[in-house]
Wavefront OBJ file of the C-alpha trace (Angstrom):
o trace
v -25.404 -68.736 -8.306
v -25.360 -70.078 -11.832
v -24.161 -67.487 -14.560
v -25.238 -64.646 -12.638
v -28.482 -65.995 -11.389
v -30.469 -67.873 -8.898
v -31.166 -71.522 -10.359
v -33.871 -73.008 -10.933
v -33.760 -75.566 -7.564
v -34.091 -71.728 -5.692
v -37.571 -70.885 -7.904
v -38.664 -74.366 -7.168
v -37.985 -74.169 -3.515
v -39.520 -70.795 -3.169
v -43.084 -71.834 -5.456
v -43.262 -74.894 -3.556
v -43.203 -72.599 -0.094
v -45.987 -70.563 1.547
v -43.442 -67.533 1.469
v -45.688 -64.561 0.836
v -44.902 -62.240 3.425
v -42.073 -63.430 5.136
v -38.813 -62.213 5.616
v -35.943 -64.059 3.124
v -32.021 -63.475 3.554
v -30.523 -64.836 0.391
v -27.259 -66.114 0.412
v -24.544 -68.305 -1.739
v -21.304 -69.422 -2.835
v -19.868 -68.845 -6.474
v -17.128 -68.926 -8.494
v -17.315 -66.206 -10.386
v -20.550 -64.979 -10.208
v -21.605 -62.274 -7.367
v -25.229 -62.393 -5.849
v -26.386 -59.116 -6.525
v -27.997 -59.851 -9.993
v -29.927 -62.438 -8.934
v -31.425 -61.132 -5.624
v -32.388 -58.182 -8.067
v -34.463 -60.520 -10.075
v -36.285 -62.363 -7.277
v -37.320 -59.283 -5.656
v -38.480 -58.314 -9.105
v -40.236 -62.336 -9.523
v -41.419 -62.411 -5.891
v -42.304 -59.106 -4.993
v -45.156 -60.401 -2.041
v -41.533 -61.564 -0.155
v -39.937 -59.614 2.628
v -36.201 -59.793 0.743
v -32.909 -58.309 2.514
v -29.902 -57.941 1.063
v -28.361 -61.168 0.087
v -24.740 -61.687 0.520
v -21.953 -64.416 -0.930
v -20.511 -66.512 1.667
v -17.297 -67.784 0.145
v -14.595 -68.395 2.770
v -17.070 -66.855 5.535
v -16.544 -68.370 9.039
v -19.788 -69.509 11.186
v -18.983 -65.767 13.427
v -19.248 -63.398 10.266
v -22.253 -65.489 9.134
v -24.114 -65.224 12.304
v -22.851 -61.512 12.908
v -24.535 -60.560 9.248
v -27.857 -62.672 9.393
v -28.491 -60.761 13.306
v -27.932 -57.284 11.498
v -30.152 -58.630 8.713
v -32.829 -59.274 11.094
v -32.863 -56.133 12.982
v -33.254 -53.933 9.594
l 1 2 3 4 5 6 7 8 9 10 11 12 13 14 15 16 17 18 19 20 21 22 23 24 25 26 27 28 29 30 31 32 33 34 35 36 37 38 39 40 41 42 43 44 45 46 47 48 49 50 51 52 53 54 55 56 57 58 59 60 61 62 63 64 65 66 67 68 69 70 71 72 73 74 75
């Protein structure tokens, strides 16, 4: 997250990937910044993408990460 939204590497990796249709599970580490802003504006930017709920992962251990992405998946 970079003031409140995705940065540009993200856009890039996303144009540069046949994504339409598939299922994306954003996630990050900040600062300061939460996530919610910016998965608002790439579900606005990228609408033909399957988005779920993205999530910060500051501090998270490899359990809570797996735990979240399998609960992800089965929405």
């Amino acid at each position: 997250i970079w003031w409140n939204v995705a940065p540009t590497i993200v856009r890039t990796f996303i144009e540069s990937h046949p994504l339409k249709g598939k299922t994306v599970i954003p996630f990050a580490t900040s600062g300061s910044s939460g996530i919610e802003n910016s998965v608002v504006q790439l579900k606005k930017d990228y609408p033909e993408i399957q988005w779920r709920d993205g999530r910060l992962l500051n501090g998270a251990t490899e359990q809570t990460i797996r735990e979240w992405v399998e609960k992800e998946l089965k929405k």
